[in-house]
N, C-alpha and C positions, 0 to 999 in steps of 0.2 A: 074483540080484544086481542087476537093475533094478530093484525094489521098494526096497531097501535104498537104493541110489543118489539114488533120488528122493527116500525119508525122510530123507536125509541131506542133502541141499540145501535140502529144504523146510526143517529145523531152524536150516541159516543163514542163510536168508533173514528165518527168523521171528527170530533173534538180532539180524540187521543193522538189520531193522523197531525190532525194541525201542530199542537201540544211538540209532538217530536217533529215535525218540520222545524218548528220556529226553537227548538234547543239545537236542531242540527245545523243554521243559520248562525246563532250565537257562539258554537263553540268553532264553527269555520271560522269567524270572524276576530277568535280570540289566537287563532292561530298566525304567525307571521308567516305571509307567502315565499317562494325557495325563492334563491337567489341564483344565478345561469351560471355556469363554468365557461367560457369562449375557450376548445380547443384548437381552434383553426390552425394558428399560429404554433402549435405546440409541436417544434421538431427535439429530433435526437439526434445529439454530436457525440460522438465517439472520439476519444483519443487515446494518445500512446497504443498507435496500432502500425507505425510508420509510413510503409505504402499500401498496405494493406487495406482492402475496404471490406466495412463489417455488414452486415447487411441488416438494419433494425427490425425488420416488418416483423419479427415475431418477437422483440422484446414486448418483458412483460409490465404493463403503466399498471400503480396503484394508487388509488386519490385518498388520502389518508385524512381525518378530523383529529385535532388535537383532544389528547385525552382518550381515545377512543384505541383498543388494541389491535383492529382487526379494521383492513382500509372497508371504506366505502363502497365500489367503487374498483372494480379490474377489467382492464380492459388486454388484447393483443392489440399493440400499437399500432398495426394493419386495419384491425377494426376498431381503431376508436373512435367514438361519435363527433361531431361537431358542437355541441352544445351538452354536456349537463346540469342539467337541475338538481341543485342541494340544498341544505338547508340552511340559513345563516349560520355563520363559525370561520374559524381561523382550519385551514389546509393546509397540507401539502401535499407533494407527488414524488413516489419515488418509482423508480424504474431500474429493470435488472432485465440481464439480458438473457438470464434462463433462471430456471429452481436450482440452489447451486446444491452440488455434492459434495461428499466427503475428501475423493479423489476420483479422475476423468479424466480423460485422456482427448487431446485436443479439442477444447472447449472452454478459450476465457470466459473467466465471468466478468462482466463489466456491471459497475452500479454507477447508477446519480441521483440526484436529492433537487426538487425545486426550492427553491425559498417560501417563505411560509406567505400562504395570502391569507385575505379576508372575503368572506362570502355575504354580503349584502341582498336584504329583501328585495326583487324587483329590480334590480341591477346586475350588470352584465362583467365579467372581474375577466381581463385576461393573463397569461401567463407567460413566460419568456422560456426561448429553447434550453432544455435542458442536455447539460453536459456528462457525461457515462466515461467513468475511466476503469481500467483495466486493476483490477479488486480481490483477485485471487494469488495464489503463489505458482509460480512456476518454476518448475525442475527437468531440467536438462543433464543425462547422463551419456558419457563420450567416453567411449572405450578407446586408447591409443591404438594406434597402429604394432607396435611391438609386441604389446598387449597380444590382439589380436593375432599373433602368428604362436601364439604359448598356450592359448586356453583351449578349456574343451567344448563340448557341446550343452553345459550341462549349468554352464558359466551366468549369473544373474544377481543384478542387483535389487534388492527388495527397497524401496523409499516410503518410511512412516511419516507424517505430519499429521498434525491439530489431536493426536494421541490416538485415530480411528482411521483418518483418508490413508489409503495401502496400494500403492501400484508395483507392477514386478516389471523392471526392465532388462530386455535381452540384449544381447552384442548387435545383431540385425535389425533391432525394431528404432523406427525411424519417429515415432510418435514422442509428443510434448504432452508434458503430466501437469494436471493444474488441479491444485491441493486449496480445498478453504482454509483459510485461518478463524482462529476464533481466541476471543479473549484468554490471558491467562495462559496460552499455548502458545510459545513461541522455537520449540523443539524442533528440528530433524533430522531423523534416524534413517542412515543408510547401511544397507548390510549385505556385503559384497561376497559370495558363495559360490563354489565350482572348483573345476580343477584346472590347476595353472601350471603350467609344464611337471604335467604328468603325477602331481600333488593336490591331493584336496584340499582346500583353505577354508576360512570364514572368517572374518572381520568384520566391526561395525565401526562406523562414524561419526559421531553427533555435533552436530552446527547449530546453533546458539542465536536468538535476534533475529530469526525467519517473521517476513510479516508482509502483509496484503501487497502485492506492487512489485516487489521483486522477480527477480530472473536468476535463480543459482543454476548452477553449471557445476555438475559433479566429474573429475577427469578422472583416469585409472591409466595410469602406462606403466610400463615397467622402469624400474630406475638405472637399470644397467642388462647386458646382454646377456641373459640368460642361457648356459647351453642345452641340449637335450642331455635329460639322464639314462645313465646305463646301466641304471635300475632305482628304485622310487626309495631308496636309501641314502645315505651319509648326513654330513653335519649341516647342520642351518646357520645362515652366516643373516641376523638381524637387522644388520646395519644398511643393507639394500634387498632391493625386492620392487615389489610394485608401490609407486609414489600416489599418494592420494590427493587431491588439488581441488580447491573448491573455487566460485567466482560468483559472482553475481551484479546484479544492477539494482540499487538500493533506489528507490521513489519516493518521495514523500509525496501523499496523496494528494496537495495541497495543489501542487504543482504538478501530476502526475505526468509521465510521457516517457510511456515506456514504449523503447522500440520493438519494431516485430521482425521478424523471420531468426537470419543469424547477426544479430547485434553484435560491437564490440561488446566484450566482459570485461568489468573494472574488476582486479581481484581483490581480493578481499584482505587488509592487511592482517587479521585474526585469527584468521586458520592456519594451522600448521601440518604440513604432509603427514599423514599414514603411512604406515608401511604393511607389507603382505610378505612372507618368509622367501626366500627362493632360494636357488642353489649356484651359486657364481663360479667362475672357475678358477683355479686354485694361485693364488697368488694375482689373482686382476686385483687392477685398481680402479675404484669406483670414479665412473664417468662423472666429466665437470659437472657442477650445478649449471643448468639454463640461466641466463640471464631473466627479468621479470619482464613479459610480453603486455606486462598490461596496456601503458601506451606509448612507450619506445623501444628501441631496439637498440637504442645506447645509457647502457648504465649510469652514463656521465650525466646525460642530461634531465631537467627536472621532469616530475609525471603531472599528473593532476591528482594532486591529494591535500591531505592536510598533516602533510611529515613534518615535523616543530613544533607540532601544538603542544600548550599542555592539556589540555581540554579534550580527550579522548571519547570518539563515536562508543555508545553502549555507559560508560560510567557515570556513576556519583559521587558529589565532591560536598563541601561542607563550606561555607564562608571563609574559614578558619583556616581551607589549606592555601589560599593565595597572600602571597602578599604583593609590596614593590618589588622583593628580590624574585619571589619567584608569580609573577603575575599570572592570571589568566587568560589565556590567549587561546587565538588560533588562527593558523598561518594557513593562507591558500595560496597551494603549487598553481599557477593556470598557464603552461605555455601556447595556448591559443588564445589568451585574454579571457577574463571574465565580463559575462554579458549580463549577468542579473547574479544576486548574493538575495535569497528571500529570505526571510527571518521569521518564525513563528515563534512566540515566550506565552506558554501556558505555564502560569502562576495560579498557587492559592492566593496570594500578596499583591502582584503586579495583575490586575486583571485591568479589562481595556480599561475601566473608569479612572484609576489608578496613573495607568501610561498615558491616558487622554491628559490629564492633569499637569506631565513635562512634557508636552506637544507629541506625543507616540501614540501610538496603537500597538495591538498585538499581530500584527501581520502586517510586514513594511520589506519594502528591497533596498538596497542597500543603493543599488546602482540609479535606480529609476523612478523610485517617489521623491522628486523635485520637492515638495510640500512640505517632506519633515528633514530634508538636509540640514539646515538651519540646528534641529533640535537633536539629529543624530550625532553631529560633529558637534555641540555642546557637549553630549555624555562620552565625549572619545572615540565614537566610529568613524570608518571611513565612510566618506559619500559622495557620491557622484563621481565625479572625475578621480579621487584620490582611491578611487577602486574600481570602478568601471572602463573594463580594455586594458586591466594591468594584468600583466603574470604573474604578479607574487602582490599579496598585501598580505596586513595581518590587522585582526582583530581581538583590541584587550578589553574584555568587559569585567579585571580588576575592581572601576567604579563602582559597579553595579551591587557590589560584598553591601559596602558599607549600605547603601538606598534598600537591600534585600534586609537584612540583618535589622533595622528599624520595625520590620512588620512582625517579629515574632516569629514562633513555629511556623515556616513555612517549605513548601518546595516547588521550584520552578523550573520545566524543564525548555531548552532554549532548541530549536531545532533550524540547522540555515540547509537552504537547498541552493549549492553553488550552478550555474550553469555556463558554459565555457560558448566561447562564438561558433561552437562547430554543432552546437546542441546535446552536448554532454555531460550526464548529470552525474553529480558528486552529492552525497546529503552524510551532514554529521550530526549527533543529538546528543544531550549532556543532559546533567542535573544538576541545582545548587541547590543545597540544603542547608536548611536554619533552624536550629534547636533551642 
């Protein structure tokens, strides 16, 4: 009876065996097999770094599933494999060139984004080099030289951004400050502290439209010849002192290329000098204004900007404030020539399906998409040659009121990234709104 008993459990144990083999066979079988990631091909381009070379091997790749909040899927670009295995679904790849901070000091951060693929059972998907541009803010603080013959030891600029990144910059320190940006925060606070001929001070500054891409340039010189005092008494004369100057290189991401080391500074037509108290002597008269260095050294002649417009960098306008008499335009200074005019129009109203509809899209150059000239100089731009290698054009998009104004409550912001034959970048951005 014990023989029998154990061949008979043995028998269901070998049945139960079978039983979950053949459910483990059917649910493999109801599963779709992965589909192969091909890296081979996956390089990183770096740009807006000038001559600089960046060195990728330790940016960071993340292979991302749509839907999904957290990638798949990280690899150091050094060590990433040759092949992975995923599951069918739509991807992408994003890569950064470190975990970024609040504020750091010499360390761009650079991001890129692949476009989205599809991952296929059983099939092999490859992917194209992805491009990384320079993604964080950077701030530059330059104490003048007259400056520097008046202050003490004691003398520091403190630079706030994104309401938390905090660096403290000295007269001597030679270091580049690079601030994240983050939505909603487009702030920064500088706050200039020490004693300056033989007075303690403190001043802050606030600059408006800081965002990803940029290069500000914070300057401090004195504004006139301060003398030594003969004692830390008498009257404060406000009307000179230390001038405060700000600069920067505006990038639209789209087009990024921002240069490295010591770039020209485009200034900034928005900012207006600070002042710091000092003590002049008595009966001087306040040295000339500088002329503007941004890109000549004769006032007569034009710069590269957008002076005439009505259509001011940073504002918002309504339909309602253009008319024929006073149009909406905007005028490009270029005495090197313009080489490319790129155009971004992010609408609620004009979306690509929209602008597909009168031969547009939402991102076109002005100078160099041959394809929609035709349909740009129907709506009144210039194209092609009637702005490509000219110094001066102008752009009225007037038209646009009435084609905007049909679609209802809307708002469309237009963003053009000018670039000059020498590789200098000018960017303006507006808003039309529809109520």
């Amino acid at each position: 009876m014990k023989i029998k008993s154990i061949l008979y459990k043995g028998a269901l144990l070998s049945m139960a065996l079978i039983g979950m083999t053949a459910c483990n066979e059917e649910s493999k079988s109801l599963v779709a097999p992965d589909g192969h990631l091909n890296l081979k091909n996956l390089g990183v381009e770096v740009t807006g770094t000038g001559r600089a070379t960046v060195d990728v091997s330790n940016f960071i790749v993340d292979i991302c599933q749509e839907g999904k909040e957290t990638p798949v899927k990280t690899f150091a670009f050094k060590n990433m494999p040759s092949v992975v295995d995923l599951t069918p679904g739509e991807y992408y790849i994003d890569v950064r060139s470190h975990n970024l901070e609040k504020a750091e000091w010499d360390n761009p951060y650079y991001t890129g984004k692949s476009e989205k693929f599809e991952i296929i059972a059983d099939d092999v998907t490859d992917v194209e080099p992805i491009k990384c541009v320079f993604s964080s803010l950077k701030v530059s603080v330059v104490f003048g030289p007259k400056l520097l013959k008046k202050i003490g030891n004691d003398v520091t600029v403190t630079v706030v951004a994104n309401d938390e990144g905090r660096l403290v910059y000295a007269p001597d320190d030679n270091r580049e400050g690079y601030f994240a940006t983050i939505d909603g925060s487009t702030t920064l606070v500088a706050v200039f502290s020490g004693t300056v001929n033989g007075h303690k001070e403190e001043f802050s500054r606030t600059y408006t439209d800081v965002a990803a891409g940029q290069h500000r340039t914070i300057t401090y010189e004195v504004g006139n010849d301060v003398p030594e005092p003969d004692a830390p008494t008498g009257s404060v004369d406000q009307s000179q002192g230390i001038n405060v100057d700000v600069s920067y290189v505006d990038v639209d991401l789209i087009n990024a290329d921002v240069t490295g080391g010591n770039e020209d500074i485009i200034p900034d037509p928005g900012e207006k000098p600070g002042q710091l108290p000092a003590l002049p002597d008595e009966g001087e008269e306040p040295s000339p204004e500088k002329p503007d260095e941004g890109n000549t050294t004769d006032p007569d002649e034009p710069k590269f900007s957008f002076e005439g417009s009505t259509l001011e960098n940073g504002k918002s306008y309504m339909t309602t404030d253009f008319t024929a008499a006073n149009p909406a335009k905007l005028v490009i200074n270029c005495p090197d020539g313009i080489a490319s005019a790129a155009v971004t129009i992010d609408s609620s109203f004009l979306t690509p399906d929209e602008l597909e509809g009168v031969g547009l899209s939402d991102k076109f150059d002005l100078c160099n998409d041959e394809a929609l000239f035709e349909a740009l100089q129907g709506l009144g731009f210039p194209a092609g040659d009637q702005i490509k290698n000219q110094t001066t054009a102008t752009i009225e998009i007037t038209g646009f009121m009435d084609l905007l104004a049909i679609g209802g409550t809307s708002t469309s912001k237009f963003t053009f990234v000018v670039t000059d034959s020498k590789g200098v970048i000018k960017t303006t951005q507006f808003s039309i709104n529809v109520e």
